[in-house]
N, C-alpha and C positions, 0 to 999 in steps of 0.2 A: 552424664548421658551415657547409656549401655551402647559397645565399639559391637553388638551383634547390632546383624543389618536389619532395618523393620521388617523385611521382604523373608526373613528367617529367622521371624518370631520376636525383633529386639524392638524397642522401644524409637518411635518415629519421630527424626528431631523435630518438625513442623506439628503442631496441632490444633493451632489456631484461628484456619480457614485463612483467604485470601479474601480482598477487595473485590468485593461482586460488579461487574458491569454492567449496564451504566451505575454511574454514582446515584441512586435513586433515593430519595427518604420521604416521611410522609411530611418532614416537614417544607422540602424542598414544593410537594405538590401543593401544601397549602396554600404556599404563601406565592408560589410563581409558574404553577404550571395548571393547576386547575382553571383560577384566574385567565389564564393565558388561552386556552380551548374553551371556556366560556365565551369569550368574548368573540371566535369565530365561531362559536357556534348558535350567538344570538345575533350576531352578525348579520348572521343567510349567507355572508359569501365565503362558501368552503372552497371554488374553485375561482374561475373570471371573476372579477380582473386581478385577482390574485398578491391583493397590499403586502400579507405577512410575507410571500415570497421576494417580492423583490425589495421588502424591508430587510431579508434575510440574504439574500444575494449581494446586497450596497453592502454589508454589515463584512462579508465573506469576502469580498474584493476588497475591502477598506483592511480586512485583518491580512491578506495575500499580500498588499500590497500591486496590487494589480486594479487599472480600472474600473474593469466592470464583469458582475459575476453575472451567471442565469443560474438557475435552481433546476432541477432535473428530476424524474423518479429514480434512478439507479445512477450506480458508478458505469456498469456497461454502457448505458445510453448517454454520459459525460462522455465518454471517449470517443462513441459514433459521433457523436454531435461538432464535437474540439476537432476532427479530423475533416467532417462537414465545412465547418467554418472555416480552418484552414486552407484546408484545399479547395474550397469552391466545390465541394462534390454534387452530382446529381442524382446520386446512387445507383444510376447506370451504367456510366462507361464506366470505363476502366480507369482503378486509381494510381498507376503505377506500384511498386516494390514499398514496401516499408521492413525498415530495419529495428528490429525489437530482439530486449533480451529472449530467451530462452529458459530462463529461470524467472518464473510469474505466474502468477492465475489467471486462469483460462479466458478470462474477461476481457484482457489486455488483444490476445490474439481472436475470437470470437470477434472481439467488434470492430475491428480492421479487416476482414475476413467481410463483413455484414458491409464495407462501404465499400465492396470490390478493390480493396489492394490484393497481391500477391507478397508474403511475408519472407524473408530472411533473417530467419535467429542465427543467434551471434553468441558469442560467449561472454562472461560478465571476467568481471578485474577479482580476484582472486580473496582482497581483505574483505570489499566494500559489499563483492554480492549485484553490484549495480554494473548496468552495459559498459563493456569492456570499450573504450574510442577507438582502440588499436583496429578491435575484432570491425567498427563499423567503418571505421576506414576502408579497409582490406575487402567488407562487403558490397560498398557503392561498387553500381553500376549506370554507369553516364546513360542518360538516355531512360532509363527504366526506373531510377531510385526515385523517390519524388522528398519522403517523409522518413524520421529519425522517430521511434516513440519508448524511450525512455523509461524506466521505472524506477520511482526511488522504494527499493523495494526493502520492507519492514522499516521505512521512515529513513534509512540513509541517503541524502542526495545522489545521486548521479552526477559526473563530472560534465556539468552544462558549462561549463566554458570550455573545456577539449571537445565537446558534442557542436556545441555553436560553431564553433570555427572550422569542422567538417565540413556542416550544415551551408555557412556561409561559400566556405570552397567550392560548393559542389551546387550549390542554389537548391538547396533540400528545406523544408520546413519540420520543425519540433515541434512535438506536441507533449506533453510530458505530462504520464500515469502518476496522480499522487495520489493515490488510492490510500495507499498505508504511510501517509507522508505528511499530514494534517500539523502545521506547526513549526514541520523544517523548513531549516536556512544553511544556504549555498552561500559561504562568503557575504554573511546579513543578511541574503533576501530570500524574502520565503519562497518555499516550491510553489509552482502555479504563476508567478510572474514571471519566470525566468525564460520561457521557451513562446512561441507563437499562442500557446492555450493550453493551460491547464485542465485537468479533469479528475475531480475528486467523487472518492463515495462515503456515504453516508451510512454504509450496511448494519448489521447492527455490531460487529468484530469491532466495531472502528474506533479511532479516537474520538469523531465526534461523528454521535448517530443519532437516527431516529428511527433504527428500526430498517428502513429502507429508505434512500434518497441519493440526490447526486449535484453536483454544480461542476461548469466549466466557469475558468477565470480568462482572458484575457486581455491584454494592453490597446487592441486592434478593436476600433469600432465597428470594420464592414464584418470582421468575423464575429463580433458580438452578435448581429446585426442575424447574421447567416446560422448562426446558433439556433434563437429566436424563432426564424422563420424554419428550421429544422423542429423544433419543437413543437410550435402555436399552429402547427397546416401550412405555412408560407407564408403569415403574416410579417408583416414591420412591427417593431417595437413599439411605435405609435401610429402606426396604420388601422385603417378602419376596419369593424370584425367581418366585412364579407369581403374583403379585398387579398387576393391573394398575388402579391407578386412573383413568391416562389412557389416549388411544390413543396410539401412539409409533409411533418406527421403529428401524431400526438403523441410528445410526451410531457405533458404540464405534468406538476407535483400539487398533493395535495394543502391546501392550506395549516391544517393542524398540523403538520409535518416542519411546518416552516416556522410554525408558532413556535413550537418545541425547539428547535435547533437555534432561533433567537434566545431562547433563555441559557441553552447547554455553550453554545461558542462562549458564552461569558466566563465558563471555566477552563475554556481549552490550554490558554496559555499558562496557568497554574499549575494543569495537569501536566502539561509539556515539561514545563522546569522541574516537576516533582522525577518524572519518570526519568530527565537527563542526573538529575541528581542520585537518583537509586543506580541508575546505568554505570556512570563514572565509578560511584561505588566499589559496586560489584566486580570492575573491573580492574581497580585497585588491587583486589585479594583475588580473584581467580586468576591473573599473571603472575601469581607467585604458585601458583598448583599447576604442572605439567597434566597436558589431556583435555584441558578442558578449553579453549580459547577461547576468550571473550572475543565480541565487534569492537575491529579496530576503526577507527573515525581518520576518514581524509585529511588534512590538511584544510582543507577547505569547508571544512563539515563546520559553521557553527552551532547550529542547533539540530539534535538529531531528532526525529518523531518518535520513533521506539512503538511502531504497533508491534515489531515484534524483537527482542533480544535474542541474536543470531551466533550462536555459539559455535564451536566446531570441535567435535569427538574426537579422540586420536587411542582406539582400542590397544595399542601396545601401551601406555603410561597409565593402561588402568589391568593391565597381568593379564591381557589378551581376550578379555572379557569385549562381549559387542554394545552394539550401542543400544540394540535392543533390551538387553541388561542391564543397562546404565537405566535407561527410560524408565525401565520398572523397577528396579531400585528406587532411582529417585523419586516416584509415583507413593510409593509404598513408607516413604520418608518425610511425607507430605507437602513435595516438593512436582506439581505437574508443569510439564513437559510434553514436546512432540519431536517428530523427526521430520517434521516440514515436506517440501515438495521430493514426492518418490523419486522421480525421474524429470531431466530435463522435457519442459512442454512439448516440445512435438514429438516427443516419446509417449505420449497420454495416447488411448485409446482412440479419442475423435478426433485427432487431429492426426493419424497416422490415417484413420480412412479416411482424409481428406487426403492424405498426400498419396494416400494410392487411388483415390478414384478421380482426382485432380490434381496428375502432381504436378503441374507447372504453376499449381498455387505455392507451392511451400518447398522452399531451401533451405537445409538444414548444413548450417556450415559447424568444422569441428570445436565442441565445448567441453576441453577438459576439466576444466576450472567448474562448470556447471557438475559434471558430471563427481568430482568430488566432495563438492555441496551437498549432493545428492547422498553420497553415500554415509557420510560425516555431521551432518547439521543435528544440531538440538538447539530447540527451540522455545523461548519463555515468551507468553504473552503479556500483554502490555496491562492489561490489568495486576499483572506481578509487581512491575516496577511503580507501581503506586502501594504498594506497602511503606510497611514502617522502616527502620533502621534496622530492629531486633530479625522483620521477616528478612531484611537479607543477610543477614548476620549466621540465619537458620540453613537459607540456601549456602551461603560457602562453606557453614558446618558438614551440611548434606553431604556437600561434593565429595571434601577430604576424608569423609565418613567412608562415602562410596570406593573410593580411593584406595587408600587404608586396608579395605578388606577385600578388593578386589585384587589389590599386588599382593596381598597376603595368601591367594588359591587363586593363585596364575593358572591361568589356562592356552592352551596355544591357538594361534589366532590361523584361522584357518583361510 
């Protein structure tokens, strides 16, 4: 393989394209997914009363390990919903404080934000990427704090038993974002059973999607219950269609949505062990290359989800080159990549004019650790770590490639 870089004319160690998502094929459709939308769509019921979803929600909770799921249209409206049920909210008064990383998409804070809490970001732990316990410790405030929400974010748990026993201290409820967490386990048990209510999405990035969708899991029947009746208008789970106990809204999901995700969950946990196995991999040979740092795994981490593989840049061990230069190297090597979230969330544009035209919504307490995330992160998505052996074999080529020639015409890091 030529030591010139692709990005300067030399030959690209990747050429063989990457694992397209979703895992789609025509033979997949023939034989289980045609079939599968046929049949609600000779049905007649694409909506009420809604069999494939809550065949796909028992299915979802049976794999969580959690009670009982409800199916949702989004991951946003899973998180309204799990904080609903939790908290008893009415969407009027006031939810108290909620304590959430600072490093997350915007869905996490928007829909906390949408069931009237007041937010306090926090900094995350340093390896993991996930809420710092130390940071929500330090942020309770007795009296105002009510809720802890969690992100196991790019599939790394979050430390739910240092969060529980805050939680428990302080009489707070957890609600725990497993957005990009589809599949991990905390010391054996998957995310979504661990906290008062899980809240997963479906988007189409995801581990497991349809495109657009969402489900909240929990162990608690009256928040099932209160989900439900957040979703259906106010209805009971088995309450009659014009009876409205609570106020609600609408957000059913659509039947074929639910078709589909009953046939895709049947390769979730394949897909999991495939991409823990590339991960581990990878990880093996990129701790022996300075600069690049692989995701280091808790203690407590048994199964990671890996939407996304969280790396961290360190521009002096590549000859003071940036990571911008890294990126596109590595891009040009056929090896894609990103630099993840720019800045800590309540640095984003809408949510800074939330805090100056409401700032008794939003506390921003100090996040070093986020803030070098920020500057440092590169990022492989999870359709990567479902390659072969050879494609990671190519990625750790890349690196030492990029490596190699970049402490070869050092540059001074400004």
């Amino acid at each position: 393989m030529s030591e010139k870089l692709a990005i300067q004319g030399g030959t690209p160690v990747h050429t063989t394209g990457w694992p397209t998502w979703p895992q789609n094929s025509g033979e997949l459709w023939d034989s289980k997914v045609e079939p599968a939308l046929k049949e609600v769509y000779l049905s007649r019921t694409e909506g009420l009363p809604a069999p494939k979803a809550k065949e796909f929600s028992e299915a979802f909770a049976r794999y969580c390990g959690a009670e009982y799921g409800v199916m949702m249209p989004h991951g946003t409206d899973s998180i309204m919903a799990a904080l609903t049920g939790v908290l008893d909210l009415d969407g009027f008064s006031d939810a108290g404080e909620i304590i959430m990383p600072n490093y997350t998409f915007i869905a996490t804070a928007s829909a906390a934000l949408d069931r009237r809490f007041t937010i306090a970001f926090v900094d995350v732990d340093p390896d993991t990427f996930t809420i710092d316990p130390k940071a929500v410790e330090e942020a309770v405030r007795p009296g105002k704090t009510t809720a802890i929400l969690p992100v196991h974010l790019g599939g790394h748990p979050a430390d739910m038993g240092a969060l529980q026993k805050i939680a428990d201290k302080h009489g707070l409820k957890v609600v725990e974002d497993c957005a990009q967490a589809h599949g991990a386990e905390y010391d054996g048990q998957k995310v979504g059973s661990l906290g008062d209510a899980g809240a997963f999405s479906f988007q189409s990035s995801k581990n497991l999607t349809s495109g657009e969708g969402g489900m909240v899991t929990t162990n608690d029947v009256d928040v099932r219950n209160r989900v439900v009746a957040f979703k259906d208008v106010g209805r009971h789970p088995e309450g009659e269609r014009w009876e409205y106990p609570r106020l609600g809204w609408n957000y059913r999901a659509s039947e074929y949505l639910a078709a589909l995700l009953n046939i895709r969950l049947d390769f979730l946990e394949a897909e999991t062990l495939r991409r823990n196995e590339n991960g581990d991999y990878l990880r093996k040979y990129l701790n022996d290359m300075p600069g690049l740092v692989p995701p280091k795994l808790s203690p407590t981490t048994t199964m990671h989800g890996y939407h996304l593989y969280m790396t961290m840049f360190d521009p002096n061990e590549f000859g003071g080159h940036s990571r911008g230069e890294f990126i596109a190297a590595l891009s040009a090597e056929g090896i894609p990549s990103s630099s993840g979230y720019g800045t800590p969330l309540s640095d984003s544009e809408g949510l800074k004019y939330v805090a100056s035209k409401y700032p008794d919504l939003i506390r921003r307490l100090p996040c070093p650790n986020i803030e070098k995330a920020c500057a440092g992160s590169v990022w492989f998505g999870q359709n990567i770590l479902l390659g072969s052996r050879d494609d990671m074999n190519d990625i750790v080529e890349a690196v030492g490639k990029i490596h190699k020639a970049f402490r070869a015409n050092a540059t001074p890091v400004s």
